[in-house]
C-alpha distance (Angstrom), angle and dihedral (degrees) to the residues before:
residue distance angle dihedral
X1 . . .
X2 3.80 . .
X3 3.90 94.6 .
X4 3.90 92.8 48.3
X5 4.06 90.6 37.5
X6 4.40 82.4 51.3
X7 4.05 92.7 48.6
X8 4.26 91.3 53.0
X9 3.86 90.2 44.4
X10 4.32 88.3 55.8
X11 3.56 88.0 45.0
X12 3.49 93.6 56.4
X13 3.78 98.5 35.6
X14 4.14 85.5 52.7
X15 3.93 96.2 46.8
X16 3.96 104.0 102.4
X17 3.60 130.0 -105.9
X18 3.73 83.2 -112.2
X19 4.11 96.7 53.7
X20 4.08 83.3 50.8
X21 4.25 88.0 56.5
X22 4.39 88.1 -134.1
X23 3.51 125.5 113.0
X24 3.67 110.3 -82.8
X25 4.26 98.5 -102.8
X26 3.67 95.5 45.5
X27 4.02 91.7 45.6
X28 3.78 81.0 52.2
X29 3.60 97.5 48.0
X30 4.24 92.1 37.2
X31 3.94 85.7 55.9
X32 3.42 99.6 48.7
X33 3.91 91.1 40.7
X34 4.62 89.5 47.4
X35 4.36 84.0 50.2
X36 4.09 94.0 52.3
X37 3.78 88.7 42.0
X38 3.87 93.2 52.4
X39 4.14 94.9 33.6
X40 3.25 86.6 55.1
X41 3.70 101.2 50.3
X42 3.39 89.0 51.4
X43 3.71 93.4 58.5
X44 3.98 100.9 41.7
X45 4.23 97.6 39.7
X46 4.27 86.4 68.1
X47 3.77 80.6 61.6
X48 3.38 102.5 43.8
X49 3.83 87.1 48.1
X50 4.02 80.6 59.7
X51 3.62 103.4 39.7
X52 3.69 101.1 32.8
X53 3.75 90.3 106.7
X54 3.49 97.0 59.1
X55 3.84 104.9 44.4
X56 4.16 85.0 50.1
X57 4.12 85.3 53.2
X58 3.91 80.7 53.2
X59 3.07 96.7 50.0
X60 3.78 103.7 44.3
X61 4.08 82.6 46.1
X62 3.94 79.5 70.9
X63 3.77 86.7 60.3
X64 3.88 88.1 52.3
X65 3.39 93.8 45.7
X66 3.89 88.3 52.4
X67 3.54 94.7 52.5
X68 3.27 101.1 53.4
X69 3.33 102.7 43.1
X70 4.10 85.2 58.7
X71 3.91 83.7 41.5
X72 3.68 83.0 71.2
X73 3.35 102.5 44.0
X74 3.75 84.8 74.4
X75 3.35 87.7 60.7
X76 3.93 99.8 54.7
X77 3.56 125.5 116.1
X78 3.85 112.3 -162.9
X79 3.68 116.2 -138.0
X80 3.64 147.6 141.2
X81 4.03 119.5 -32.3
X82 3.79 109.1 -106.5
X83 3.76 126.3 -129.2
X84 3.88 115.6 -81.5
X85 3.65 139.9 166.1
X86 3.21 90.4 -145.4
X87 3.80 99.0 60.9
X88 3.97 90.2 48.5
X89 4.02 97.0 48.6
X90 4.11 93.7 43.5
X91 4.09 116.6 61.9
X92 3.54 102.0 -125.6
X93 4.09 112.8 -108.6
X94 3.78 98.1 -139.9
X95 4.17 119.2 -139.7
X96 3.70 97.2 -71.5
X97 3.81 98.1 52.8
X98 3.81 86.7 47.7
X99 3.80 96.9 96.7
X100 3.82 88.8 68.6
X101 4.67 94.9 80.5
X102 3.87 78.9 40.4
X103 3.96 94.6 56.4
X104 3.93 87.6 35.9
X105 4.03 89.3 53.6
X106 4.10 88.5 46.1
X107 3.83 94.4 54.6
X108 3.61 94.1 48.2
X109 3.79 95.9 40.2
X110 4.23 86.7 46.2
X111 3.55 99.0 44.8
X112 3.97 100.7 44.9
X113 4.11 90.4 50.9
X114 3.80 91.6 49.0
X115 4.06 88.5 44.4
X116 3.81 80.6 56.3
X117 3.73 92.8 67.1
X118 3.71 101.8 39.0
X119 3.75 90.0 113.5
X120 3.09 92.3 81.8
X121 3.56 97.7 67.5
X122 3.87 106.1 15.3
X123 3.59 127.5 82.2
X124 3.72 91.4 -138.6
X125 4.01 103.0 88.3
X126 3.53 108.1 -178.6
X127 3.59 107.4 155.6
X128 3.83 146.0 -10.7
X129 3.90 116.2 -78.5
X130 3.85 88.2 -150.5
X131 3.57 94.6 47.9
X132 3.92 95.1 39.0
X133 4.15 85.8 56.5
X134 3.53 91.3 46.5
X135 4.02 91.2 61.0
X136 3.51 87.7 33.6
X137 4.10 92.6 63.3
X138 3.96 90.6 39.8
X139 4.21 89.6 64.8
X140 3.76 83.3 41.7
X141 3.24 96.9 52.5
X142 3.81 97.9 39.7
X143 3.91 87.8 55.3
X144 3.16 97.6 41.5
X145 3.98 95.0 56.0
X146 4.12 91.6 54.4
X147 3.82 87.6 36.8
X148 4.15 84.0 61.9
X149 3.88 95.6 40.9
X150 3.93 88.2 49.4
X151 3.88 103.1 49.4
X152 4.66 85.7 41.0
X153 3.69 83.4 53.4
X154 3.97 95.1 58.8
X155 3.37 133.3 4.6
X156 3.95 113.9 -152.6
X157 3.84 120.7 -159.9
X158 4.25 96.4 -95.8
X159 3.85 110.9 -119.0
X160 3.50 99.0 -150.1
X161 3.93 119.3 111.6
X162 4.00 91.7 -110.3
X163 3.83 90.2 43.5
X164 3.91 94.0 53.7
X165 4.02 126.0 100.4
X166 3.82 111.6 -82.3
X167 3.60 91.4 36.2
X168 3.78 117.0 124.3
X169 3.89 89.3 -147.9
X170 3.66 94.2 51.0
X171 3.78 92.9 85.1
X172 3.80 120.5 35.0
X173 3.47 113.3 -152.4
X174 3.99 121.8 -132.4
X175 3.60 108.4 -59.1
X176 4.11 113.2 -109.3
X177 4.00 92.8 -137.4
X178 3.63 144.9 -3.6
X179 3.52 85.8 -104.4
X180 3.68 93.7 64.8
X181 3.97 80.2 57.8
X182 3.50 108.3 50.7
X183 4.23 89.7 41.1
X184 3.98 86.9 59.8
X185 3.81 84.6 -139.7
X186 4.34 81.5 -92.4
X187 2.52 130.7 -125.8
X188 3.75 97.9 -3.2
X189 4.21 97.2 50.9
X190 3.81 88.3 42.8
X191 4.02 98.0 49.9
X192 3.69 87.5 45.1
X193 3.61 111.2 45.8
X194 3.78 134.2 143.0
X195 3.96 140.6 -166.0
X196 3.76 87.7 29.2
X197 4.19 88.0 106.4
X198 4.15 110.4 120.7
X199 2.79 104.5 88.0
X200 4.35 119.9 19.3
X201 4.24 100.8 -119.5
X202 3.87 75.6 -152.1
X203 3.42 104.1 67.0
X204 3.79 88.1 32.9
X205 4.39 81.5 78.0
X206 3.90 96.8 30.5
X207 3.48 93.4 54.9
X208 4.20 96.8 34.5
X209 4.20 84.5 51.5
X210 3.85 89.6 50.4
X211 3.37 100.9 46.9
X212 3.59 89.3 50.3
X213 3.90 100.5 46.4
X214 4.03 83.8 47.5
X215 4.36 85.1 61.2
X216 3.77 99.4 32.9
X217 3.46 102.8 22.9
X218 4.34 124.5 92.8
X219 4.04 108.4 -163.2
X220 3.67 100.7 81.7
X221 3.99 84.1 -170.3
X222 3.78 92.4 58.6
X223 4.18 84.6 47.6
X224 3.77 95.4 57.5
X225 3.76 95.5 48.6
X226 4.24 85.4 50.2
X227 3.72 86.5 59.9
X228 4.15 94.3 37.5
X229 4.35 82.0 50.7
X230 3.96 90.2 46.8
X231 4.17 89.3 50.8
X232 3.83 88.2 51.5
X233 3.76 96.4 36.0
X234 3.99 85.3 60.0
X235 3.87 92.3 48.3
X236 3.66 93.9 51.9
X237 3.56 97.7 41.6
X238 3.90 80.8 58.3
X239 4.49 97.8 42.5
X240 4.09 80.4 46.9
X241 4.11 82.2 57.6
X242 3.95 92.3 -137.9
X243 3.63 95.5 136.4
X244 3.84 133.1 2.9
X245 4.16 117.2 -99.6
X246 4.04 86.3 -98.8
X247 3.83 93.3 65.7
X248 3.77 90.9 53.0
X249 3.56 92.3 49.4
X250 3.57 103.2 51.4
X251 3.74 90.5 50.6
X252 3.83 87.6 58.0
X253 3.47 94.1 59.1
X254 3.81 102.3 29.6
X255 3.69 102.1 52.3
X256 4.25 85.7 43.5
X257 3.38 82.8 55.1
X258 3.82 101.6 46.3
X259 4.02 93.5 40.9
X260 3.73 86.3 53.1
X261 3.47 105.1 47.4
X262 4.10 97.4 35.8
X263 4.24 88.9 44.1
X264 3.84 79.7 63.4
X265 3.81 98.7 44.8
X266 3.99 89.2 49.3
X267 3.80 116.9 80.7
X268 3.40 123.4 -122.8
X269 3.54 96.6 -112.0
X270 3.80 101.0 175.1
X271 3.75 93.6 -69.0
X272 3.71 90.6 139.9
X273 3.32 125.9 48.4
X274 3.72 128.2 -121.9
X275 3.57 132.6 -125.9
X276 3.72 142.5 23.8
X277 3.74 110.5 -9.0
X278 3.97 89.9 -4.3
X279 3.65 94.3 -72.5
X280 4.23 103.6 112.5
X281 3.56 105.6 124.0
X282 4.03 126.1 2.9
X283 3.59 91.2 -134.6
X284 3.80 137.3 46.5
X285 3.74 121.0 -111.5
X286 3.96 114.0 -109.7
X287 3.87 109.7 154.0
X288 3.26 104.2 -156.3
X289 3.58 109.7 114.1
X290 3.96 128.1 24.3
X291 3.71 84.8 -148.3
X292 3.94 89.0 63.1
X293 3.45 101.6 40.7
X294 3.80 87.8 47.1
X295 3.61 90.5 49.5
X296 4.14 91.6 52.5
X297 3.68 98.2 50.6
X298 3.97 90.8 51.7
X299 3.99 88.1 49.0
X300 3.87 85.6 47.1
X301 4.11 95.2 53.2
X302 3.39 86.4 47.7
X303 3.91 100.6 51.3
X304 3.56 84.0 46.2
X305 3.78 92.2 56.5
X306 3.63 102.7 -111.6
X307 3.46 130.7 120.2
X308 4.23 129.1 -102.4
X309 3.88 90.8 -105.6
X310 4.17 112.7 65.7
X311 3.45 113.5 -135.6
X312 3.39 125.9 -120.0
X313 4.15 108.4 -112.1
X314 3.79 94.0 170.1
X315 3.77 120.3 146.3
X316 3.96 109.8 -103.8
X317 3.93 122.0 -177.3
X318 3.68 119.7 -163.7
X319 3.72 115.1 -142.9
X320 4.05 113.0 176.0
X321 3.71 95.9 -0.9
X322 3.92 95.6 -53.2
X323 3.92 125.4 100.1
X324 3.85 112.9 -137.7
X325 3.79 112.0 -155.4
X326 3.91 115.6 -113.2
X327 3.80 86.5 1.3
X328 3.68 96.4 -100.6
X329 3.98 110.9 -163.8
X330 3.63 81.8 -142.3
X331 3.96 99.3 60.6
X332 3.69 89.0 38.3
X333 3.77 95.6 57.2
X334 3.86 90.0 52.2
X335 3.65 93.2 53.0
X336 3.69 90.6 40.7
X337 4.09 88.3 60.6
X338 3.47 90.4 45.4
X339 3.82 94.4 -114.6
């Protein structure tokens, strides 16, 4: 599959710019951009094929995550907004500049999943996408679990507009089904949830895609803006009045904490690439099989456009017409005397 999957990609890359009916530098530039597309396919769906397990228990933890954070909404009791510094240092936005933490969140949340892919494309291969997700989920997950045990544990009266008394969505009323349960109600129950408050969900992803550009990622510009947009993601999140200052703090330090100390639990397991730039070998490392790892270095030779069989690149020296391999002194004396 590799070999004949290797012989239609040289075909294609040889066909002229002409054959391809483009302009001869962007037939150039399309061909080279369709092979890295395809190569790298190749190289990340054995993982997935691996992994895909795990990153759908990620993703149906979201689910979980969902429903209990509208599990508790039942439980909310509206009441008068506590005391916070936060709240007296930062104007309050009002409900029609709320959309502005919301945008913030989307940008960050958009731009770090299509960063993700840019393998595909880039020339700068630092790490797996399949892997990277896979960690990406665990700190999720991890988070998410102490997130839900915090906000069961005590429910605070929510500070947000729909969450205050005299609200009709302050209170839900007992649900009419399971069904209304497991939907969420979406998108309405999950845009306008209450009780969920310690710790912010949002900076729970802002601060799990930071950390994680600031390992895997290679523009250390792009990494101190991240961390400027995380400082003013947590300020807005607090002028837009969706969750008191203490929420926003204990994510800082929890999901530091968690990204830390489960990054050091999780083995390296070829995440990163090696090499200059990031791109050492085009597949991770697992030595398990002999039949795997023999299968990877053929698919590397031939995504590095050489053949199955190595060729031989030792030194010969010829000495009366004959080349001696490695041009041992020993050899060369023998032919030398004739012998």
């Amino acid at each position: 599959m590799t070999r004949i999957a290797y012989v239609v990609f040289s075909d294609f890359s040889s066909r002229t710019p002409i054959d391809l009916g483009m302009p001869p530098y962007i037939a150039r530039e399309a061909s080279k951009l369709w092979r890295r597309i395809t190569m790298e396919i190749m190289v990340e769906l054995p993982l997935l094929m691996e992994k895909w397990k795990f990153l759908l228990l990620g993703l149906v933890f979201q689910y979980i995550h969902g429903l209990a954070a509208r599990g508790v909404h039942y439980l909310h009791r509206p009441g008068p907004t506590l005391q916070d510094v936060g709240f007296v240092v930062l104007p309050e936005l009002g409900k029609d500049k709320a959309y502005i933490s919301e945008t913030v969140f989307s940008v960050v949340f958009l731009t770090f999943f299509l960063w993700t892919f840019h393998p595909f494309i880039s020339h700068t291969k630092k790490f797996y996408t399949v892997l990277l997700w896979c960690r990406v989920f665990t700190f999720l997950v991890v988070s998410q679990i102490l997130r839900i045990f915090t906000f069961f544990s005590t429910q605070l009266p929510g500070p947000n507009y729909h969450c205050r008394e005299g609200s009709k969505l302050a209170r839900l009323p007992r649900p009419d089904g399971i069904l209304e349960v497991i939907l969420l109600n979406f998108p309405h129950g999950v845009i306008y949830g209450c009780g969920d408050l310690i710790f912010s969900s949002h900076m729970i992803f802002t601060l799990v895609f930071v950390l994680t550009y600031q390992k895997y990622g290679t523009k250390r510009w792009i990494k101190q803006i991240a961390w400027l947009v995380a400082v003013i993601q947590s300020l807005l999140i607090i002028a837009s009045r969706k969750h008191y200052t203490v929420d926003v703090v204990v994510a800082w330090y929890t999901v530091n904490l968690v990204v830390y100390f489960v990054d050091k639990q999780l083995p390296e397991d070829g995440t990163e690439r090696s090499g200059p730039g990031g791109s050492g070998p085009l597949m991770p490392l697992n030595g398990s099989k002999d039949k795997d790892s023999r299968t990877k270095e053929e698919h590397l030779k031939l995504m590095n456009g050489n053949s199955g069989d190595s060729p031989d690149w030792r030194q010969r020296t010829q000495v009366n017409g004959k080349l001696l391999e490695d041009g041992s002194p020993i050899l060369t004396e023998i032919v030398m005397n004739g012998t």
